[in-house]
N, C-alpha and C positions, 0 to 999 in steps of 0.2 A: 798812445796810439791815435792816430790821425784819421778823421771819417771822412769816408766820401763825399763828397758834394751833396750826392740825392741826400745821405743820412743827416749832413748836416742843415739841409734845406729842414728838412722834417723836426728837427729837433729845433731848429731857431722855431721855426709856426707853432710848436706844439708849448714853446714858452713864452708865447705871444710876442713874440719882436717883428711876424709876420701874418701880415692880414691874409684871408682867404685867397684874397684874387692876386695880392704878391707872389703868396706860396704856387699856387696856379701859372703864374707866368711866368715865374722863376723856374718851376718845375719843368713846363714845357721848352724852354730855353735850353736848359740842360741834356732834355733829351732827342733835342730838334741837334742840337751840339752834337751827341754821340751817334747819330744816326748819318747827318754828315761830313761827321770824321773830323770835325774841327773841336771838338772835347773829346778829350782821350776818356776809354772807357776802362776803368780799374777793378778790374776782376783780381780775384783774391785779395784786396782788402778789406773787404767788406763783410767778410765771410772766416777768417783769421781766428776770431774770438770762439767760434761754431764748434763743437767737439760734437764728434761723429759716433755712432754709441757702435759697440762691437760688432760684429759680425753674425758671432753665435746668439746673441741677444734675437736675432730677427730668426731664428731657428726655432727657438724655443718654441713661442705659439702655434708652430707646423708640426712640434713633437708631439705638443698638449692635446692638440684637434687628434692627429692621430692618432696616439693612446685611445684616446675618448672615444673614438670610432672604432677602433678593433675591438675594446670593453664593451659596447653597445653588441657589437657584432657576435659575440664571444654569448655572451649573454639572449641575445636573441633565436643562437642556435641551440642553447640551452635548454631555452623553453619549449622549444619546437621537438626538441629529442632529447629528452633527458635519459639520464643513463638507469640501469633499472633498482638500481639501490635506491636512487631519488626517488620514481615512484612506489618503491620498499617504503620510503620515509614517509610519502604523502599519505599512504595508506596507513599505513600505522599511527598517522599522526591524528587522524580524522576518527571521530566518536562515531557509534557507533547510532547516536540518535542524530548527530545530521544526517548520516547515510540514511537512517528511515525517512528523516525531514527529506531528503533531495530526491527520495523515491516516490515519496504520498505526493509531492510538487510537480517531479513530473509526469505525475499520473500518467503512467505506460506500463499496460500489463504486458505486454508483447513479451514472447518467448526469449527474443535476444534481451527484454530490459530485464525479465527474472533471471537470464542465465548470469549476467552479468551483475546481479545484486546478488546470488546467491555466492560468486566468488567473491568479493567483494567481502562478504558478509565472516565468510570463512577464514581470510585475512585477519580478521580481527581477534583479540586477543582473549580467553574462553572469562578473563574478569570484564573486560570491555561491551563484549556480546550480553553479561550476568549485568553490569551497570544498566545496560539499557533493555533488558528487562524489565527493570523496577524502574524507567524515565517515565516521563507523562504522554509521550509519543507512541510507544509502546503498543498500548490499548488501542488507538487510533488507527495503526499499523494493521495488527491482528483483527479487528473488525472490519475493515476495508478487503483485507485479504481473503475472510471469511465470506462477503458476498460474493467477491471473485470468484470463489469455487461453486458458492450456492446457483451463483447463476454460470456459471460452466455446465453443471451437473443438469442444470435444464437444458441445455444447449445441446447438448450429447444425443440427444433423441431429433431436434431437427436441424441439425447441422448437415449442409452441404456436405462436408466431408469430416465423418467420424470419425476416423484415425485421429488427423489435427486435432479434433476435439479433445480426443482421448488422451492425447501428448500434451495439449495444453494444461489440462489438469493436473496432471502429471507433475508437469514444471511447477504448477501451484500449490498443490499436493507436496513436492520438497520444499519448497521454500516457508509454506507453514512447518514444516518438520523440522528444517534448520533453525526460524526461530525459536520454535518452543525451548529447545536444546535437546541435551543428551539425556534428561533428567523425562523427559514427555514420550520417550521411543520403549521406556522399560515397562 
């Protein structure tokens, strides 16, 4: 196969047969030629040897991106609304002494944080509930709890509004009840 001029300009300089400023003025010569028309410009031979990669080759990485983006997507929506077996699972999957850890942490007696620790609590399974009985959090739980109501019960007397008061207790009042268990109500 026979190379171009420009190609062979390049390869005589590149095995030293041509000095810099030869290949230089040689080079310019050549395309001072093809520009006005007096060197013929040979397109397609130059380019002969070149194999061209398929087609679906240049598809693929637009399949990959977008797999990866619907998985992302898919997975995104997931987290944001999982179906209610999933949070079946996360509940059951969690001890019942993080649940005390994650309540003492976020120290919130507030009615909706007890309503929601006492369902929560319920969920859990009656050897789960007995394991964490006997954890070392346990104790820390029920004495924290214990002032909650000792100072509730003072509260009840000058509380802007005694109902609340009384409802407050109340929700603290079960929630000591549910941990003791069933074994502390006979």
């Amino acid at each position: 196969m026979k190379l171009s001029p420009t190609r062979e300009l390049a390869r005589r300089y590149a095995a030293g047969d041509l000095s810099l400023d030869d290949y230089r003025s040689q080079r310019r010569d050549l395309i001072d030629g093809v520009c006005s028309g007096t060197q013929p410009f040979q397109y397609g031979q130059t380019t002969s040897h070149i194999r061209r990669k398929p087609a679906w080759l240049i598809w693929v990485p637009l399949v990959i991106v977008l797999a990866a983006g619907a998985a992302v997507t898919l997975g995104v929506m997931y987290a944001r609304h999982p179906s209610e077996s999933g949070l079946r699972y996360q509940v059951l999957k969690q001890s019942g002494s993080q649940l005390l850890s994650e309540f003492l942490d976020a120290n919130d007696w507030s009615e909706a944080s007890i309503t929601h620790f006492v369902a929560r609590w319920k969920q859990l399974p009656l050897r789960e509930q007995q394991a964490t009985r006997n954890s070392y959090i346990y104790p820390r739980m029920t004495a924290q709890l214990q002032e909650q109501i000792v100072s509730q019960q003072a509260m009840l007397e000058v509380a802007p509004d005694p109902k609340a008061a009384v409802r407050h207790l109340a929700h603290l009042q079960e929630m000591a009840a549910q941990l003791a268990g069933p074994q502390a109500n006979q």
